[in-house]
N, C-alpha and C positions, 0 to 999 in steps of 0.2 A: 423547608419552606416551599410552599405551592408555587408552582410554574405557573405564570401568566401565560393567558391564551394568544393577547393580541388580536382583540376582536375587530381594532379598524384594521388592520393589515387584512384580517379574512374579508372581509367586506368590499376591500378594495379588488381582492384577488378575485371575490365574487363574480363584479361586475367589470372584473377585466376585459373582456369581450369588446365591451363600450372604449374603452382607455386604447386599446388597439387600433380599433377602428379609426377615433381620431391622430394616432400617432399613423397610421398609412393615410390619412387624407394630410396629415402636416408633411411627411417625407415626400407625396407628390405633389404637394402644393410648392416645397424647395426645387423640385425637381425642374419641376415648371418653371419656375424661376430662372434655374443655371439653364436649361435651356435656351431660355427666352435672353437670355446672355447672350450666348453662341449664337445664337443668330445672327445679334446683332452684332456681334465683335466679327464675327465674319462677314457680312455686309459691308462695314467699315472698312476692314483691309482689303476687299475684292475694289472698291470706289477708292480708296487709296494706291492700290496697283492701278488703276486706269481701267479696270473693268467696267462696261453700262450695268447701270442698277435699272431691272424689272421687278416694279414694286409688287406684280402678281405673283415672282416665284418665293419672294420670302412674306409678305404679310398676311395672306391666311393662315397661315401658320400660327402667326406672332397673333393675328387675332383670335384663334384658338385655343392657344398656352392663355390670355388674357381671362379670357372667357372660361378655361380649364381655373384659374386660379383661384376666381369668386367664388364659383362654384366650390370647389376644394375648401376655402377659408372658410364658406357658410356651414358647409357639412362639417369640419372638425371642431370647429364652434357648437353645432348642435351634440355630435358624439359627447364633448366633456363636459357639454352644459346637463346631458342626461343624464353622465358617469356623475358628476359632483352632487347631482339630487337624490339618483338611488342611492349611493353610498350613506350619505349623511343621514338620510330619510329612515333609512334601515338601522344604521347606527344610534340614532336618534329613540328610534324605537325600541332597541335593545337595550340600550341605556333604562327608559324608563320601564321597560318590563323588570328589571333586573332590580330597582327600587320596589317595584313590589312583592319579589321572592328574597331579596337580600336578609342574614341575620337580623332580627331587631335588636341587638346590641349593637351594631353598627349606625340604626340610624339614631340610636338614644344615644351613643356616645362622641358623631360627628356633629360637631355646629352646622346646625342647619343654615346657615349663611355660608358656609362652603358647600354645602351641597347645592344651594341653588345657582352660586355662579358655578360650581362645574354644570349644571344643565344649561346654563345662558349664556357667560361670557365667552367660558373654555369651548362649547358646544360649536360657537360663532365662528373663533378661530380655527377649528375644525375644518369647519366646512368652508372657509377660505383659502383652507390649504387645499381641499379639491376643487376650489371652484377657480384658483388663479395657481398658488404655489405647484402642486406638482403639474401639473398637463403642462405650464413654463417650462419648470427642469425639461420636460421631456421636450418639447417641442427647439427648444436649445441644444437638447441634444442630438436630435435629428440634426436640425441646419449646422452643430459644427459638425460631425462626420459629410453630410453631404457637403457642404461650402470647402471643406477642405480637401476631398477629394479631386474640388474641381480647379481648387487653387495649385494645388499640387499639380493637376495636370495642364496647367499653364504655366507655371515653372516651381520645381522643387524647392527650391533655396527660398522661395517665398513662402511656402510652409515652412519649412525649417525656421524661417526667420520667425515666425506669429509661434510655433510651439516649443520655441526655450527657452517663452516666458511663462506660460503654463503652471509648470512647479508652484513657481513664485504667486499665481495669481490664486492655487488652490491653499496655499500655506497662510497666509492672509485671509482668506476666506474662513480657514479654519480655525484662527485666533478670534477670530469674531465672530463666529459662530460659538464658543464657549462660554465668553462674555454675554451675548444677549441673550446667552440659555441662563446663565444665573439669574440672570437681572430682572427675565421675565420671572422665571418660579417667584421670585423674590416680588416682586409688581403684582402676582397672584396672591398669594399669600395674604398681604398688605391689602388689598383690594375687598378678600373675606373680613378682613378685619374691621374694617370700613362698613361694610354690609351688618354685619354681627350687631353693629352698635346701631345703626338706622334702626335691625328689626327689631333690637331692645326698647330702641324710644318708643316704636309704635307701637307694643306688645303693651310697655307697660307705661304709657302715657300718664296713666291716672293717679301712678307710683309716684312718677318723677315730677308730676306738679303738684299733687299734695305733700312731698316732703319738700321742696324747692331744689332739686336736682338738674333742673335745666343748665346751671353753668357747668356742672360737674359732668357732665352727656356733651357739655360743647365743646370743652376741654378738649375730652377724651376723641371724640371727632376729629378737632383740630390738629391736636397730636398724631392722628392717626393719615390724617390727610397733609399733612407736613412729609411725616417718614415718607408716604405715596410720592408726595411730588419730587421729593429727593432722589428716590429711585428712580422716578422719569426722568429726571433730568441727566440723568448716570446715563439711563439706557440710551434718548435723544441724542446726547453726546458720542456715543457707543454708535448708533444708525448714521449720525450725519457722518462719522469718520467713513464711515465704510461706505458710504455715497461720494464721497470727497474720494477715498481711493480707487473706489468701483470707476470714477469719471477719467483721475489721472494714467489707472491702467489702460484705460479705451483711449485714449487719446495715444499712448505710447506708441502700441502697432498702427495707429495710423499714421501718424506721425512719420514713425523708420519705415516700416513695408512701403508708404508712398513715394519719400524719399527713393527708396532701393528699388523701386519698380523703376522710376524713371533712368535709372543707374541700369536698368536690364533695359531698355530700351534703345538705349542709350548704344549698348553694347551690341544690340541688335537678338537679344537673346532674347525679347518677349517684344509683339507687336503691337502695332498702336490701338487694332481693337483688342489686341488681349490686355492692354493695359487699362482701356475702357471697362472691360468686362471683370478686367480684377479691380477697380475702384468702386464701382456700382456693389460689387458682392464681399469688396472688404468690411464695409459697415454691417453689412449680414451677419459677417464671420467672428469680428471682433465683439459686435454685440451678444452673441452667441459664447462664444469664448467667454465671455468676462461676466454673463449674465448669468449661465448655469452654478457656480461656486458662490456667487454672491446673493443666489435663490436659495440657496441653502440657508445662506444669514438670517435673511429673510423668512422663511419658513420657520426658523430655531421656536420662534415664539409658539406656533402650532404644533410642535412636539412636544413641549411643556404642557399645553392646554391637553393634550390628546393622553399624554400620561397621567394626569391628572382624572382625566376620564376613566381611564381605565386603573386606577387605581379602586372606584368603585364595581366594575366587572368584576377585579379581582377577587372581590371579597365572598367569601363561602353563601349559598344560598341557604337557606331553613331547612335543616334534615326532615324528612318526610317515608312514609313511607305511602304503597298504593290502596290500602282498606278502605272502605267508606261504608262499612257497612257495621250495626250495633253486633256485637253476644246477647244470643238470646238465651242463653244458660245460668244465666246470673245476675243477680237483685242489687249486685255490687255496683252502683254507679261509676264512682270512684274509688281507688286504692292508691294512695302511696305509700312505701314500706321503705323505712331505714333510708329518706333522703337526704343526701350533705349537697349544699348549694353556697358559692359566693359569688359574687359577681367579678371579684380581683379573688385571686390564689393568697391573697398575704389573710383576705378575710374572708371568714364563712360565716351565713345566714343562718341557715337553715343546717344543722347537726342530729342528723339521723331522728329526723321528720315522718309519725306514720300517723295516718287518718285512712278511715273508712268512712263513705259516704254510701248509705243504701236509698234503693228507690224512694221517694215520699219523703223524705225526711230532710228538716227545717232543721238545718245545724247553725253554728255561729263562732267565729274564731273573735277571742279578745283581748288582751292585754298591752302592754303598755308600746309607744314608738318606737320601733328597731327592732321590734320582737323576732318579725318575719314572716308575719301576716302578709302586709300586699306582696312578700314576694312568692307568697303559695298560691297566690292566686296570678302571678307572673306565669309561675309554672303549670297551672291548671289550663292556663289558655296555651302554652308552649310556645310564648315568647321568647323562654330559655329554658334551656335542658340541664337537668341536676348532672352531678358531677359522677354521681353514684345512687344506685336505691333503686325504685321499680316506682312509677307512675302507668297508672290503668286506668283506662275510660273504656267504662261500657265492657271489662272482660278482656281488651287489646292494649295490648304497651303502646305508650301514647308514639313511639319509632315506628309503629306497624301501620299507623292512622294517617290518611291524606290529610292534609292538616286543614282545609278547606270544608273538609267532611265532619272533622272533628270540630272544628270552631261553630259550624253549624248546632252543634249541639248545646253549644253553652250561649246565654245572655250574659251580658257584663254590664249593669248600671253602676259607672262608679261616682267619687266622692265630686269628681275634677271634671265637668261632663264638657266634652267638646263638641259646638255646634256648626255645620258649615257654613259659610256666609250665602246662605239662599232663604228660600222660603221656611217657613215652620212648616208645611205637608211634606215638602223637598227631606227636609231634615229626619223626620217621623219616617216617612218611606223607604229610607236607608235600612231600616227594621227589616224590609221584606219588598224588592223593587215591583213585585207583581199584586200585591194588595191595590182596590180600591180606594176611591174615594171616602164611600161606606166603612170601608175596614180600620181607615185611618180615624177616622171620626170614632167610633167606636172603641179604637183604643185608645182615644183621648178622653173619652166619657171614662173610661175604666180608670186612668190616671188622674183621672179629677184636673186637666188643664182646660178641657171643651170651652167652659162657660168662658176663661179667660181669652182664650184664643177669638170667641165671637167678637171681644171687645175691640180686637185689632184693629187701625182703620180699613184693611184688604182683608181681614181672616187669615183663613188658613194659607192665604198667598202673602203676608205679610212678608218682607224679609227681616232676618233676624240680627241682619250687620255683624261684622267679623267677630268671628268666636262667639255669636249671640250676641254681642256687647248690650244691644235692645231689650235682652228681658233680666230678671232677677236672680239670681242663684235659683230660688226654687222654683223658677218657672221654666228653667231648666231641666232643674232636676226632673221634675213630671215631665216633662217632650222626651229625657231619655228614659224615662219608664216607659213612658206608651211606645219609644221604639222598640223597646224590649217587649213589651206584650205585642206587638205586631210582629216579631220575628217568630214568639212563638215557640221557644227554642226549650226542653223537657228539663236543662241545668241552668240556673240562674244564682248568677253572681252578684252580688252585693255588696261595694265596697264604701261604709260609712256613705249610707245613703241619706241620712238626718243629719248630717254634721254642718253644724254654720248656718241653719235657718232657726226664723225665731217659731213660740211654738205652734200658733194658727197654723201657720207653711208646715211643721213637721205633722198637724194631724192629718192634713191634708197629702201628705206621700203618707205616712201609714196608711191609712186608708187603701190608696194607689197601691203600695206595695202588696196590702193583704190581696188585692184583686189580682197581680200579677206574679203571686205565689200561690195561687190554689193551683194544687193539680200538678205541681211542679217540684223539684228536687233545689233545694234551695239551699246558697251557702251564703252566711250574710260576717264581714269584718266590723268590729266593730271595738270601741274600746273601755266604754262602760257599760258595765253588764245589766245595766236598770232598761236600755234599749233595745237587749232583745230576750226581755223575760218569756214570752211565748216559746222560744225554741227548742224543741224536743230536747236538743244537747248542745252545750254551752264548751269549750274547749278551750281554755287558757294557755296561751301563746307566749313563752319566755326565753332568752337564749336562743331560739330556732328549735325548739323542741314543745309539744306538748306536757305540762308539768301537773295539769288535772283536768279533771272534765266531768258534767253531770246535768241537772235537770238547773233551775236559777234556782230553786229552792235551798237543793243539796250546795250548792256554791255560796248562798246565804247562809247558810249555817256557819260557812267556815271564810265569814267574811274576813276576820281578823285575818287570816294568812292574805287575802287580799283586798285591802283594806284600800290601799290604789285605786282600783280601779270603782271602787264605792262612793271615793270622795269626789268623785268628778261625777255622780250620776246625779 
């Protein structure tokens, strides 16, 4: 099993520097404090002996340490305010760079409704835990070593008395710390589930009211949002105990220490300003004490969140190698030879898979669902890697190719075209970010959508609403042809690019298509063979292997053997 790295711990460690600074401005800001105590408990007892009090020999001072404090709180304040934003900031960043190098079977086979509350909800609590949770722990930890050093040296057995309850307060802490760690994972979890079903209804809106699906989505909500509340109300129960404990332990030591102070006074063993000086700085101490173990509880929830996060770190990035440059020795586009692929170990795709693709040459794979068709073309773009066998682009194992370099080379129009929710030129320019105006236009004249696109009420700034939802399947389809002639790219992918329009729309992308195949090495899926009769070689796709291949003619001849793929033409 792969060792996690723990990228928010290095990030923290990063900007350690920062976390420092402010833990020396909070230890002098206590200091100043205990101080500023001493002062005054010694004043006290010097006017309680009958000494004259000269306010000049002690209140510069005292306005000093006053004046040292602000100062101090402002500065530790700024330190963790800059430590919680570079961390997160960075964190933040790394995260999402890491979505764009991550497996793509990770992100096909996570719900994308957990992935986005780990970047939002989980990301939050994150950064709450640097922006309050730890600089607390630690700022708690300073004031109890300092508050008790100075209680200690006012009388021992007054420390003693405040740390033998300690144990007790950490043991506690840590039952409830265990608790609200389940409860949250569990509140996560439930919370995806929640999300999952929102982004269904709006995804597929058009589903769930043309079949009447709306009770069955409210249900399912309902239910989902019951189990939620049930969990909050575990955890809320689970928080207010440990608030209800957190008070009754703070109250304990003040309670006995005060009592027993006045019992050392009493006795002559602590004086009246030291007893001042221990009252003023027991609320310090006990807050401190009781506050660091019960910041942990508190915190529990951001370690969930933060695991959760790195749960995605963790995952393997897209093997790669550093090529980016074509073989110039060879006419071989592509080769794969003896590929076995499945996407689960129980099932295999693709069973010793070999095609040859040379320069120039209009091929076309076809047969029936499940064959193994779009998952060759999964692995032509190297979205995933065969299990075994030899894949070659351009002369190079596709392992020896930046894979940035390689994608470069191929266009992908496929069946299922995604649009982003911006303009239709926004959209088309994704083809190639440094084309024109000109250029964009022009590859829309070549895909036969120009004339449509004028009719927009804005043009080419029109927006196309989520997913496109604004234009037609085929007016699609042509905006991702012209990205694909505006990319440019020498191997063009085609996957069931006439599927599902009627046939005006389908003359209209042939057309597009033959403009966007001249000159190009073209591989076109498809599944009846009446659709791509021009193709030099036709290749029948069954089981995950190649089972014949030829011109549409020779394939006619011997329709009887495929008689399938006839009767849908």
């Amino acid at each position: 099993m792969k060792k996690r790295k723990y990228y928010f711990l290095r990030y923290m460690m990063r900007y350690g520097y920062l976390l420092l600074g402010g833990t020396v401005c909070a230890c002098l800001l206590h200091l100043a404090i205990v101080r500023g105590n001493s002062v005054i408990s010694s004043v006290i007892d010097d006017m309680l002996g009958g000494q004259e009090i000269i306010l000049a020999e002690f209140l510069p001072e005292f306005i000093m340490l006053m004046l040292a404090g602000f100062v101090l709180a402002f500065i530790k304040q700024l330190f963790f305010g800059v430590y919680s934003v570079k961390v997160s900031g960075a964190y933040r960043k790394r995260v999402v760079e890491k979505l764009y190098r991550v497996e793509y079977a990770y992100l096909k086979n996570e719900n994308s409704a957990t992935v986005i509350n780990k970047l939002n909800a989980d990301m939050a609590e994150a950064e709450g835990l640097l922006s309050y949770g730890f600089p607390q722990i630690i700022m708690d930890a300073a004031a109890l070593v300092i508050y008790s050093v100075y209680v200690g040296s006012l009388n021992i057995s007054l420390l003693l008395l405040i740390l033998v309850m300690y144990p007790l307060v950490f043991w506690i802490a840590g039952k409830l710390v265990k608790k609200i760690s389940a409860l949250t994972g569990t509140y996560r979890a439930k919370s995806d589930v929640m999300t999952g079903i929102a982004q269904d209804v709006l995804s597929g809106i058009l589903v769930l009211r043309s079949f009447g699906l709306e009770g069955h989505f409210q249900e399912r909500m309902h239910r989902a949002a019951e189990d939620l509340v049930d969990n909050e109300e575990k955890r809320t129960r689970v928080s207010n105990t440990a608030m209800l404990v957190r008070k009754m332990i703070q109250w304990m030591p003040n309670i006995i220490c005060a009592v027993y102070s006045v019992v050392l006074v009493g006795r002559g063993a602590l004086s009246i300003g030291g007893l001042l000086a221990f009252v003023v700085t027991l609320g310090r101490l006990v807050e401190a004490f009781v506050g660091m173990p019960f910041n942990f509880v508190e915190t529990a929830a951001s370690i969930v969140s933060i695991r959760r996060i790195e749960e995605i770190l963790s995952m393997p990035d897209e093997a790669q190698g550093m090529q980016t440059e074509r073989k110039n020795d060879t006419d071989v586009i592509i080769s794969l030879q003896d590929i076995h692929f499945g996407y689960t170990q129980e099932k295999q795709i693709l069973n010793g898979f070999h095609l040859c693709v040379r320069a120039g040459e209009n091929i076309a794979l076809v047969g029936e669902s499940g064959g193994g068709k779009s998952t060759v073309f999964n692995l032509l773009c190297a979205f995933y890697r065969a299990q075994s066998g030899s894949y070659k682009l351009y002369g190079r194992e596709i392992g020896e190719w930046d894979l940035q370099a390689a994608r470069e080379c191929l266009a992908l129009v496929s069946q299922n075209v995604f649009l982003f929710p911006t303009t239709v030129e926004e959209n088309i320019a994704y083809g190639n970010r440094n084309a024109s105006h000109e250029d964009i236009v022009e590859a829309c004249r070549q895909a036969q959508i120009h004339d449509f696109i004028m009719t927009l009420p804005q043009g080419y700034q029109t927006l196309v609403g989520e997913r496109g939802a604004m234009l037609s399947g085929g007016q699609k389809q042509r905006i991702s042809i012209a990205r694909a002639i505006l990319k440019d790219a020498p191997v063009l992918l085609l996957d069931e690019p006439t599927s599902a329009v009627d046939v005006e729309t389908e003359e209209l992308i042939q057309t597009a298509l033959h403009n966007v195949m001249e000159g190009r090495t073209c591989i076109t899926i498809a599944h009846r063979l009446s659709t791509v009769q021009n193709a030099d070689c036709i290749y029948v796709v069954s089981d995950g292997k190649i089972v014949e291949h030829g011109t549409h003619a020779v394939l006619l001849a011997a329709h009887g053997v495929y008689a399938k793929l006839y009767e849908r033409s």
